[in-house]
Residue, then its C-alpha position, 0 to 999 in steps of 0.5 A: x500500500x502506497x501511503x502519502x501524506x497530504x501536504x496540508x497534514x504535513x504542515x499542521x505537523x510541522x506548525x505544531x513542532x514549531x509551536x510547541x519548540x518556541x513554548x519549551x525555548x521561553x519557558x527555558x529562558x525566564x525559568x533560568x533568569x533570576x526574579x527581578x526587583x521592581x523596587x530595590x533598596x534606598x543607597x543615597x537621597x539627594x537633598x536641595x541644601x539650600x532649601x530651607x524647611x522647618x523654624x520656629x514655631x509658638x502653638x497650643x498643644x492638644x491639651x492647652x499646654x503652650x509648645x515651642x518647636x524647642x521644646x522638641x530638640x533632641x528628637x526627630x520632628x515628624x510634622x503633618x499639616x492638615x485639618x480635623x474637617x478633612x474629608x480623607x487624606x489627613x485620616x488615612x495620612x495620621x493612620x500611616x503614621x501610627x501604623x509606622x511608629x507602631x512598626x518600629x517599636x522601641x525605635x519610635x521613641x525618637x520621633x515626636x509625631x505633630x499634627x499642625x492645624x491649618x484650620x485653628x478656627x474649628x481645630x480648638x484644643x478640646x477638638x484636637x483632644x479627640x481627634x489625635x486620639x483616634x491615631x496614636x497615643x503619641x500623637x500631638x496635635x497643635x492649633x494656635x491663632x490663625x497668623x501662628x499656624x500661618x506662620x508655622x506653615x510658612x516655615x514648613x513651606x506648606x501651602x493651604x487655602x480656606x473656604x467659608x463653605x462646608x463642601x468637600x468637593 
């Protein structure tokens, strides 16, 4: 019996080879490449040196009691501006913190976490008392008159803006 193959067989077959070699060859190729690292670890941070950031500063602490930017020389100043009517951002910003500070244990006592108003008129001292008791016992929140937190915000180079309105949009 005389057996031919048709051409058409012949190149399913040979499709088929081709396919499954090129599968084998990638395969073989990434199995044999080590994982590679999207984000790998910090060696050097540049700085601008002649950017200024931070001064000084005369607020009321959460619990009344009068605070100075000298009052926490000898510490790592950990300052987050923001306001108590802040819809999302300030929240999830100081729940970070907490959960940072909380990471790094016993180290954490090196940092004096602030939270500086930028909205002294409805950020009172009794509001600041309940509101950075929702973050972390360490926590310390800081209001003042409006030209003094202006002022620290200034010298943090942080910038803010008012409304009268209560939309969040």
């Amino acid at each position: 019996m005389n057996f031919r193959p048709s051409s058409f067989l012949i190149g399913a077959m040979l499709a088929t080879l081709l396919a499954i070699a090129t599968t084998a060859f990638v395969v073989w190729r990434m199995s044999d490449r080590a994982p590679v690292a999207i984000v790998g670890p910090v060696t050097s941070i540049k700085v601008a040196t002649n950017v200024s950031i931070g001064g000084p500063f005369n607020l009321i602490d959460h619990t009344g009691r009068a605070v100075a930017d000298t009052d926490f020389r000898g510490k790592l100043m950990l300052v987050f501006f923001g306001y108590g009517a802040c819809p999302d951002i300030c929240s999830a910003e100081l729940q970070n913190i907490a959960v940072a500070l909380d990471l790094l244990g016993a180290k954490a006592e090196a940092i004096q976490p602030l939270f500086i108003t930028v909205d002294p008129a409805r950020d009172t001292v009794e509001f600041l008392a309940g509101y950075v008791a929702n973050f972390h016992p360490r926590l310390r929140g800081l209001t003042g008159q409006k030209a003094q937190t202006d002022a620290a915000a200034a010298a943090y180079r942080v910038f803010h803006a008012g409304t009268d309105a209560h939309s969040h949009a």
